[in-house]
N, C-alpha and C positions, 0 to 999 in steps of 0.2 A: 504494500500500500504506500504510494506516496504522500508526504504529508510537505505543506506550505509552510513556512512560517509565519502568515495571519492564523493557519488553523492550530499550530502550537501554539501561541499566544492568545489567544481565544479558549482553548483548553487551562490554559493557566491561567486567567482572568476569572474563568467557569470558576476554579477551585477557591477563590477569595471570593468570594460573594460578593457582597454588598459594599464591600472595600472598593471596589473596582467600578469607576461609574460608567464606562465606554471604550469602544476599541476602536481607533477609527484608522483607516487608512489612508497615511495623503502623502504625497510627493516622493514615491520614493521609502516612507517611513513608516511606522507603525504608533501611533500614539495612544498609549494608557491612560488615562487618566485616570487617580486614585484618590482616595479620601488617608492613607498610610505610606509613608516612607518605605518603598521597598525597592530600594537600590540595593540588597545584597542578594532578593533574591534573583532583581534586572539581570546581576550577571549569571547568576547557575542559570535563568534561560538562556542568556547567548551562549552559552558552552556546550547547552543542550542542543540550541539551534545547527552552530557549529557541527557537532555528530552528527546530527538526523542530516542537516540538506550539506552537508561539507561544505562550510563559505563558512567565515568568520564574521560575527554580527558584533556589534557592539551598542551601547545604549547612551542620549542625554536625558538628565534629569530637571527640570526646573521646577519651582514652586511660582504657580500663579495662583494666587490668591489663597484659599485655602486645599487648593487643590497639587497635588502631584501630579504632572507631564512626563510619561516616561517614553522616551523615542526611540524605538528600536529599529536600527540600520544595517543594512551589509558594511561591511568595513573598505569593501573595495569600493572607489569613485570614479566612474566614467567623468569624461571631458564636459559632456551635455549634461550631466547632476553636479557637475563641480562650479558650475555656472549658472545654473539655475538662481532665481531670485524668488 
């Protein structure tokens, strides 16, 4: 079975409940948004991402307002995402 990294992250969203307000996908990125701080487990999913689809992901975290942004990215940057605005 093939699996995406929207739908492993979406599995791991599934697992925090109600911590996790949304999963949305834009530019390239993956954005969580969460009501908790979970930058430690941000990265055991890119490790896992990593395994499952072999690419290396990596994640930003910002705090907008009361909310956590968590952006999960492949690590490699093409020329047309390196530029993008």
């Amino acid at each position: 079975m093939n699996y995406t990294a929207l739908d492993i992250i979406h599995s791991w969203a599934d697992s925090r409940g109600k911590q996790i307000q949304k999963v949305i996908p834009t530019n390239g990125k993956i954005c969580v948004y969460c009501t908790v701080d979970f930058s430690k487990e941000a990265a055991k999913v890119c490790q896992f991402l990593h395994l499952i689809i072999k690419q290396p992901w990596t994640f930003q975290m910002k705090k907008e307002h009361e909310v956590f942004v968590i952006a999960f990215f492949p690590e490699t940057v093409s020329l047309q995402n390196l530029f993008q605005t």
